[in-house]
ROVEX-893225 format. One record per residue (C-alpha): residue in three letters; x, z, y. Coordinates in pm, whole numbers, plus 50000, padded with zeros to 5 digits. Each point is the difference from the previous one (the first is absolute). Example, Ala and Ser with C-alpha at 12.3 -4.5 7.8 and 13.67 -1.06 7.14 Angstrom:
BEGIN
+------+-------+-------+-------+
| resn |  east |    up | north |
+------+-------+-------+-------+
|  ALA | 51230 | 50780 | 49550 |
|  SER | 50137 | 49934 | 50344 |
+------+-------+-------+-------+
end
This chain:
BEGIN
+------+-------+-------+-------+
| resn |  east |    up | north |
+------+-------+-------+-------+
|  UNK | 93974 | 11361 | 34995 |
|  UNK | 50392 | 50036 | 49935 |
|  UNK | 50061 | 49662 | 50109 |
|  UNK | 49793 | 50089 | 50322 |
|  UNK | 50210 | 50322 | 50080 |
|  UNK | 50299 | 49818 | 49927 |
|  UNK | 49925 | 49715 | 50237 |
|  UNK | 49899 | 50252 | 50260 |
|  UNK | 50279 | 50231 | 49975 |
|  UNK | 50287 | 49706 | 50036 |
|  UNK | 49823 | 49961 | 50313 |
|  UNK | 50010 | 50362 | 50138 |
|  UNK | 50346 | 49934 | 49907 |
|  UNK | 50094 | 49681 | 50213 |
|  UNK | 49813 | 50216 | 50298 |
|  UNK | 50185 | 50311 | 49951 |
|  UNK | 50323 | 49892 | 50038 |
|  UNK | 50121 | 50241 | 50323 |
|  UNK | 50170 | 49819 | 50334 |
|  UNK | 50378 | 50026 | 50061 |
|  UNK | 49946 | 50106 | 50326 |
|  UNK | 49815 | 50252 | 50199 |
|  UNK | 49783 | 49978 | 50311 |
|  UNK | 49862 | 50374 | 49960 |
|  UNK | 49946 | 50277 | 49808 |
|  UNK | 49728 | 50046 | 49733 |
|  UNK | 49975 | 50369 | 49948 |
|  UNK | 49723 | 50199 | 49723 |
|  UNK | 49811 | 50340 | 50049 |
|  UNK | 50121 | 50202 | 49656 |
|  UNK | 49874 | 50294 | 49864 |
|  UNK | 50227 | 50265 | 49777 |
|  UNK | 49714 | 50233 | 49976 |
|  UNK | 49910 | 49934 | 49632 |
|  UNK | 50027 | 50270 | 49703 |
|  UNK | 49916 | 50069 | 49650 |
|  UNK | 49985 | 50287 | 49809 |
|  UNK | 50315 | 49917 | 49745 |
|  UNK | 50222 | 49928 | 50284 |
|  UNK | 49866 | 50214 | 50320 |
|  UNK | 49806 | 50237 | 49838 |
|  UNK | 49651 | 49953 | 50114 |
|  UNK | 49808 | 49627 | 50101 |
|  UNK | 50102 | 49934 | 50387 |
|  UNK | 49753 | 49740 | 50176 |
|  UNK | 49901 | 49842 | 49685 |
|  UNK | 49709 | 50323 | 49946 |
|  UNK | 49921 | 49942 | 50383 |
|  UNK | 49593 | 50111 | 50083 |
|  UNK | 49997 | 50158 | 49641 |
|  UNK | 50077 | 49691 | 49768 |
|  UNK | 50134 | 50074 | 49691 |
|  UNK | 50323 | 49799 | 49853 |
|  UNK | 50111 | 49789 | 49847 |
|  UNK | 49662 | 49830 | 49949 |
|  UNK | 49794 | 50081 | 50303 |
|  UNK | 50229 | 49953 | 50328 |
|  UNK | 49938 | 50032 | 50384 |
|  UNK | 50025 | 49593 | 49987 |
|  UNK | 49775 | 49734 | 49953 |
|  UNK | 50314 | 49826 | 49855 |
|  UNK | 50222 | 50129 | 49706 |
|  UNK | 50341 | 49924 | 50008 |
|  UNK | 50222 | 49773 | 49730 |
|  UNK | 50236 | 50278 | 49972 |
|  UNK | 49773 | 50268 | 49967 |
|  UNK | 49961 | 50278 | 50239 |
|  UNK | 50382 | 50112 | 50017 |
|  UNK | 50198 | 50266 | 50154 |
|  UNK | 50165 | 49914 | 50356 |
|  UNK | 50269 | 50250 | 49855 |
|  UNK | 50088 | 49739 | 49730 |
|  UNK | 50335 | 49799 | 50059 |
|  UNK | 49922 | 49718 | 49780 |
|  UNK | 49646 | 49932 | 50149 |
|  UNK | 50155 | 50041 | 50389 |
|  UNK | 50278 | 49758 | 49873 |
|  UNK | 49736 | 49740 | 49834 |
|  UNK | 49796 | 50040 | 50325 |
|  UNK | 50286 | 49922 | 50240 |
|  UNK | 50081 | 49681 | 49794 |
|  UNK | 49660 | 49892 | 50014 |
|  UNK | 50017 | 50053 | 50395 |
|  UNK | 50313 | 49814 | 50021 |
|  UNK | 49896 | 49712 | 49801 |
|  UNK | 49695 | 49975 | 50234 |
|  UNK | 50217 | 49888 | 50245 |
|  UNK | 49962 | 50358 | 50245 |
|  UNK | 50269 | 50105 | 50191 |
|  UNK | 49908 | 50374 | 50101 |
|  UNK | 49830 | 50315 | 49819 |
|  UNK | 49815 | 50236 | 50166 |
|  UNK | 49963 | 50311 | 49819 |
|  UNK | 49738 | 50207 | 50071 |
|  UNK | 50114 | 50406 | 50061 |
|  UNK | 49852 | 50285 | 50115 |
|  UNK | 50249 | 50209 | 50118 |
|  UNK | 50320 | 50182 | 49875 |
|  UNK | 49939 | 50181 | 49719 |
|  UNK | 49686 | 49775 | 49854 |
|  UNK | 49950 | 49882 | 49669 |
|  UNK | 50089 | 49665 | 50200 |
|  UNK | 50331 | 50167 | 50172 |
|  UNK | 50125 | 50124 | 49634 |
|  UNK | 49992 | 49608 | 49860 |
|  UNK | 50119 | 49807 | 50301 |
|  UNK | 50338 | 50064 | 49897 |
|  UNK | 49909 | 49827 | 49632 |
|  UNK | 49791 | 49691 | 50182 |
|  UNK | 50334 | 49991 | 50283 |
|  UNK | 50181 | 49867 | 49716 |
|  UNK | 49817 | 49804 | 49815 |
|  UNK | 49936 | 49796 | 50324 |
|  UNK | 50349 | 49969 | 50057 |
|  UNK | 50074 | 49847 | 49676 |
|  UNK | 49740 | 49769 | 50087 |
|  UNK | 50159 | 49901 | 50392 |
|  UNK | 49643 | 50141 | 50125 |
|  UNK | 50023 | 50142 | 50362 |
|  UNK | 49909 | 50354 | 49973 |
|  UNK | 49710 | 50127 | 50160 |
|  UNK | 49744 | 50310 | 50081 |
|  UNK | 49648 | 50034 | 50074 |
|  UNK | 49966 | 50321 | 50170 |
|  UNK | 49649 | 50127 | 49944 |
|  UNK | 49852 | 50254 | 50175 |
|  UNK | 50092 | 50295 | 49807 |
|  UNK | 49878 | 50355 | 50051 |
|  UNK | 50163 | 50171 | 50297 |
|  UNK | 50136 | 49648 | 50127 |
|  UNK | 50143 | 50064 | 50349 |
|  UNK | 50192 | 49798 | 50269 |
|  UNK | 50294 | 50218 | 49889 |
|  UNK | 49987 | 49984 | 49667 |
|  UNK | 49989 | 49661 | 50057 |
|  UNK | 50310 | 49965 | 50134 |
|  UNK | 50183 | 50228 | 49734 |
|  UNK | 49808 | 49768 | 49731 |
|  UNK | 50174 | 49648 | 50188 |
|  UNK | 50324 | 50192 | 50034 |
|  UNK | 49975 | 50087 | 49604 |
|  UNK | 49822 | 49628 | 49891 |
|  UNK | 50338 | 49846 | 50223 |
|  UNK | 50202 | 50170 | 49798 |
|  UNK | 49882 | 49874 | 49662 |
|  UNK | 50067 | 49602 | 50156 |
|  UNK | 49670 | 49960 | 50103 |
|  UNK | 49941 | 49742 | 50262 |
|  UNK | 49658 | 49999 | 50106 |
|  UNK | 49707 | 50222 | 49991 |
|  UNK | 49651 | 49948 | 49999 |
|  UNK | 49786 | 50251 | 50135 |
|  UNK | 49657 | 50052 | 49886 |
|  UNK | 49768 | 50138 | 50264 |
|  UNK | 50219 | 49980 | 50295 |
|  UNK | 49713 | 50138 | 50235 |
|  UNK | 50008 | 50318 | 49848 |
|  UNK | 50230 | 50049 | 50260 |
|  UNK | 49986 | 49862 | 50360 |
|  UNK | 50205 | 49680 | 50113 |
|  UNK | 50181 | 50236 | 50218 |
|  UNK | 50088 | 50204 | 49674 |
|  UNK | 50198 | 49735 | 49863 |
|  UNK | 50153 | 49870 | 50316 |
|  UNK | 50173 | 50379 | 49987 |
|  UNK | 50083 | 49973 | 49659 |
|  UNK | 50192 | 49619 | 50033 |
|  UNK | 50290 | 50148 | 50176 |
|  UNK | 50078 | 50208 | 49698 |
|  UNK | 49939 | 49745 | 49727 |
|  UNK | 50342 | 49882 | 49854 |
|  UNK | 50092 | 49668 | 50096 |
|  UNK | 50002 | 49849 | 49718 |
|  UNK | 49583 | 50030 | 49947 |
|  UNK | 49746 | 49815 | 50098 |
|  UNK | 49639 | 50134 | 50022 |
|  UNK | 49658 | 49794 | 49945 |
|  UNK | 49674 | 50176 | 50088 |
|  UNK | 49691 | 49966 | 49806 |
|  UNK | 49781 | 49882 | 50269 |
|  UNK | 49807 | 49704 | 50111 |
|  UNK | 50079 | 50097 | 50403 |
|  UNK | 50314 | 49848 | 50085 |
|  UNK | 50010 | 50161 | 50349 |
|  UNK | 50022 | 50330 | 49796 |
|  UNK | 50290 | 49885 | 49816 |
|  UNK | 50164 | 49894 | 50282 |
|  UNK | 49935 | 50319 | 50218 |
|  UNK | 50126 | 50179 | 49674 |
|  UNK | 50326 | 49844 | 49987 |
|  UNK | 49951 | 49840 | 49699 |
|  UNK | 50196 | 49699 | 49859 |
|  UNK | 49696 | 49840 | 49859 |
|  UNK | 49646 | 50013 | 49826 |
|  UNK | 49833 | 49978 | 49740 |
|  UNK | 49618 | 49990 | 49905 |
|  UNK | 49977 | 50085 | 49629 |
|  UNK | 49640 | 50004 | 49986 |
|  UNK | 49906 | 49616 | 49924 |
|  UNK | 49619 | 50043 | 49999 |
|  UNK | 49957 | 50118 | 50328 |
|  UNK | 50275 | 49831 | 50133 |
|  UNK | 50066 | 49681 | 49854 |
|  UNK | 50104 | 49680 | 50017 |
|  UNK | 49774 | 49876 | 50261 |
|  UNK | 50188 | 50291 | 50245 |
|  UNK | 50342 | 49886 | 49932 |
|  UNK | 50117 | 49736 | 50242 |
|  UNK | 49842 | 50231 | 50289 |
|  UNK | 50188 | 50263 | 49863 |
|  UNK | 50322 | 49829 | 49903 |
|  UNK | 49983 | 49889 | 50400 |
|  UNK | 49981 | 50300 | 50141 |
|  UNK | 50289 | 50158 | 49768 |
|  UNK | 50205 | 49727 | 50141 |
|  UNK | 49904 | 50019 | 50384 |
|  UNK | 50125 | 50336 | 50000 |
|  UNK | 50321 | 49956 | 49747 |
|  UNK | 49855 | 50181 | 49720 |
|  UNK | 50005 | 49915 | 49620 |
|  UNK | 49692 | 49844 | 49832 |
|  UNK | 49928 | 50087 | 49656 |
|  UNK | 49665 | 49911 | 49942 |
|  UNK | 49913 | 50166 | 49626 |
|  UNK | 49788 | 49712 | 49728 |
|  UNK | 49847 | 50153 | 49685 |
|  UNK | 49803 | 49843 | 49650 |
|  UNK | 49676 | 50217 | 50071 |
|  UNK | 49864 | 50353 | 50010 |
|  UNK | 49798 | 50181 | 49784 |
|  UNK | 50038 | 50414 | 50026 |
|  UNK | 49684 | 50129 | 49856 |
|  UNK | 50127 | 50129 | 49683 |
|  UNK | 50227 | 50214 | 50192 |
|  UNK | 49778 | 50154 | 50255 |
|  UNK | 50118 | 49736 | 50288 |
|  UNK | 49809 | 49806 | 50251 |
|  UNK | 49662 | 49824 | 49868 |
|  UNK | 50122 | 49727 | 50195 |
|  UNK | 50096 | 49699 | 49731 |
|  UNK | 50244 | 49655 | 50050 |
|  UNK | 49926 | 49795 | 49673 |
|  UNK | 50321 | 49821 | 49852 |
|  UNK | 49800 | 49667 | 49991 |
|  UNK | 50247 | 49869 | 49771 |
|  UNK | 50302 | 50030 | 50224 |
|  UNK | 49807 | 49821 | 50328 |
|  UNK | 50055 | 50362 | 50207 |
|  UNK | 50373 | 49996 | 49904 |
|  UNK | 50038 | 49653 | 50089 |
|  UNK | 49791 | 50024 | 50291 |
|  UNK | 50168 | 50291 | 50205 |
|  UNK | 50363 | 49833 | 49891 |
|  UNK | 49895 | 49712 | 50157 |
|  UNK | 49901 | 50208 | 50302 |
|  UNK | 50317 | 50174 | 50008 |
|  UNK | 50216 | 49676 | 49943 |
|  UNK | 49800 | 49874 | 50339 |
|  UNK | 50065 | 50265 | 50203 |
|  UNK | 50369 | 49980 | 49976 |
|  UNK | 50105 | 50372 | 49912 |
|  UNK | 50314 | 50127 | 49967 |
|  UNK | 49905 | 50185 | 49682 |
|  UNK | 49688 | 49965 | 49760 |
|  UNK | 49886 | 50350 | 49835 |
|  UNK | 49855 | 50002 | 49632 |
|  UNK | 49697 | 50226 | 49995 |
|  UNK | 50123 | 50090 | 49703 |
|  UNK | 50208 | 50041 | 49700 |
|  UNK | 49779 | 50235 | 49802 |
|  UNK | 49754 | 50193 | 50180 |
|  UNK | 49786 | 49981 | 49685 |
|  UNK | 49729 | 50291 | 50197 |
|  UNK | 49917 | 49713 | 50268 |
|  UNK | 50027 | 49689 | 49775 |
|  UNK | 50292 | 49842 | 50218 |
|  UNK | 50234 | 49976 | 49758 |
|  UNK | 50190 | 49682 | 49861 |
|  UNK | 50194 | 50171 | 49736 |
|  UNK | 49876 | 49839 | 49682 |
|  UNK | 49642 | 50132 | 49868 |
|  UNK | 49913 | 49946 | 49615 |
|  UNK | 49631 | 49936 | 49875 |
|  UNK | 49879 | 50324 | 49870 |
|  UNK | 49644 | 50159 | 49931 |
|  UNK | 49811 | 50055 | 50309 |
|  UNK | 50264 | 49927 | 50239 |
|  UNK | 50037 | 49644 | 50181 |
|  UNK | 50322 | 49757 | 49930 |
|  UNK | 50112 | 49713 | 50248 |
|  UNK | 49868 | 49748 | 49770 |
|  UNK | 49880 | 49686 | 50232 |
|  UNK | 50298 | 50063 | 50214 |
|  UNK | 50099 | 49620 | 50083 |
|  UNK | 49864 | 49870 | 49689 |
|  UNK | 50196 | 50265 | 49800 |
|  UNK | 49861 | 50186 | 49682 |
|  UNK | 50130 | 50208 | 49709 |
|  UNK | 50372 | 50147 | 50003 |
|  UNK | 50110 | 49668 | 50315 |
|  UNK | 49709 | 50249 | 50235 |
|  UNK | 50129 | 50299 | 49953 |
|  UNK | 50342 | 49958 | 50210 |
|  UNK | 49758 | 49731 | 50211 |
|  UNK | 50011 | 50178 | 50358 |
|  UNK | 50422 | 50059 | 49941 |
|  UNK | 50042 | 49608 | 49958 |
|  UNK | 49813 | 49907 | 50294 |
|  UNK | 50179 | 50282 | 50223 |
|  UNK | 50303 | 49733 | 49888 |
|  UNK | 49859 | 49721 | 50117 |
|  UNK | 49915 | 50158 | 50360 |
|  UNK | 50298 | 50210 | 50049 |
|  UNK | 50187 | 49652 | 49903 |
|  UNK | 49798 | 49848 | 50261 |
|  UNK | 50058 | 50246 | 50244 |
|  UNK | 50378 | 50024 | 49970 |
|  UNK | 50045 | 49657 | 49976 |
|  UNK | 49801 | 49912 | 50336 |
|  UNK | 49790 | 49836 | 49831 |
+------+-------+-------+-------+
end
């Protein structure tokens, strides 16, 4: 069996080598919304629909590292090296307005990007009392920190027309994607591009019509791929997108590679609550692992979905 994982991991190794250059941006949905009792002072998301830490989580999957504090420097800066290594150019933080638990560490995960040459970036959910003008003080305050772009979650809260006000006040130096699959709204809205995020209902059998229609009308495709989805330990969606061993991952890259975005979107980092992540997941009692992944087992599975986001983001930036 060592001789086996050996084998197989010099091979993950010849594939994971990343492309010198660049023919568009890989970017990954992350979530700083994690907290433990030592470090936070209470369980945040990991005690989601009344589980009970550290043994019984709101995930299907249990993670290598444990479930960790967002608030913790050395797990942000382990996380941002993983991301890096992966070969993914952009991360989009999730946040939920100033003043959120999300707000009060974007300063820490800022940084530890940075060191990492990651392209800073925000997913701006739809917090409570989200407004077209709070909106704009939010982009004004996000430009500030270096952002570049911003990915907005539930764009149709508001109306096209909404945004198309708000452009004229968004500092130049920001681009906006909208969470939608209706490119006409995105373009009536002003926006720079789109995004779909949602890979079950719109996946990779959508993307070339979608990546066309983006480009008719000048706007930035960024269709989003994701390893599966599985949120019924956290209260989510019945709805369920089996793994299969790594054939959905491949599958909607393959799809995205096709439809010749400008940017590819990780659905995601480590939403652990929908079972979309591709941080590394450890075998533990009751809780699924990644073994199967590509032939992978033991310790080699547990990083499994990170060394095949190398191989496609080296596809994708080499042209490939």
């Amino acid at each position: 069996m060592l001789r086996r994982l050996l084998v197989v991991g010099l091979a993950w190794a010849s594939l994971c080598v990343p492309a010198a250059a660049h023919a568009g941006t890989v970017s990954i949905f992350y979530y700083p919304w994690y907290g433990t009792p030592a470090r936070d002072g209470a369980w945040q998301h990991w005690n989601q629909n009344r589980h009970q830490p550290p043994n019984d989580l709101y995930s299907r999957f249990y993670p290598a590292r444990g479930p960790y504090s967002s608030n913790d420097q050395a797990v942000v800066d382990q996380q941002m090296a993983e991301i890096a290594a992966a070969g993914v150019d952009e991360v989009v933080a999730s946040w939920w307005g100033r003043g959120s638990g999300e707000d009060t560490r974007l300063p820490l995960v800022l940084a530890a990007e940075r060191r990492r040459r990651l392209q800073p970036a925000i997913h701006l959910e739809p917090y409570n009392g989200r407004s077209p003008a709070s909106v704009v003080l939010d982009l004004k305050y996000l430009a500030a920190l270096g952002v570049r772009d911003v990915y907005v979650y539930h764009p149709r809260d508001f109306s096209a027309a909404d945004w198309a006000a708000i452009r004229p006040q968004v500092p130049a130096s920001l681009r906006l994607f909208a969470g939608t699959e209706l490119v006409g709204f995105a373009a009536a809205g002003l926006f720079d591009g789109f995004y779909t995020y949602d890979f079950i209902n719109y996946g990779g059998g959508k993307f070339t019509r979608l990546c066309a229609q983006a480009h008719a009308v000048h706007l930035l495709c960024a269709p989003s791929v994701g390893p599966g989805y599985d949120g019924i330990r956290a209260g989510e969606s019945a709805v369920l997108s089996g793994r299969r061993d790594g054939i959905t991952y491949d599958n909607l890259w393959t799809s995205a590679l096709a439809a010749k975005p400008d940017i590819v979107t990780i659905t995601s980092y480590n939403e652990w609550g929908e079972g979309t992540q591709i941080e590394a997941a450890a075998p533990h009692r009751g809780y699924r692992g990644y073994d199967g992944a590509w032939g992978l087992l033991g310790v080699a599975a547990q990083g499994a979905y990170l060394m095949r986001t190398a191989y496609w983001t080296g596809r994708f930036h080499s042209g490939s």
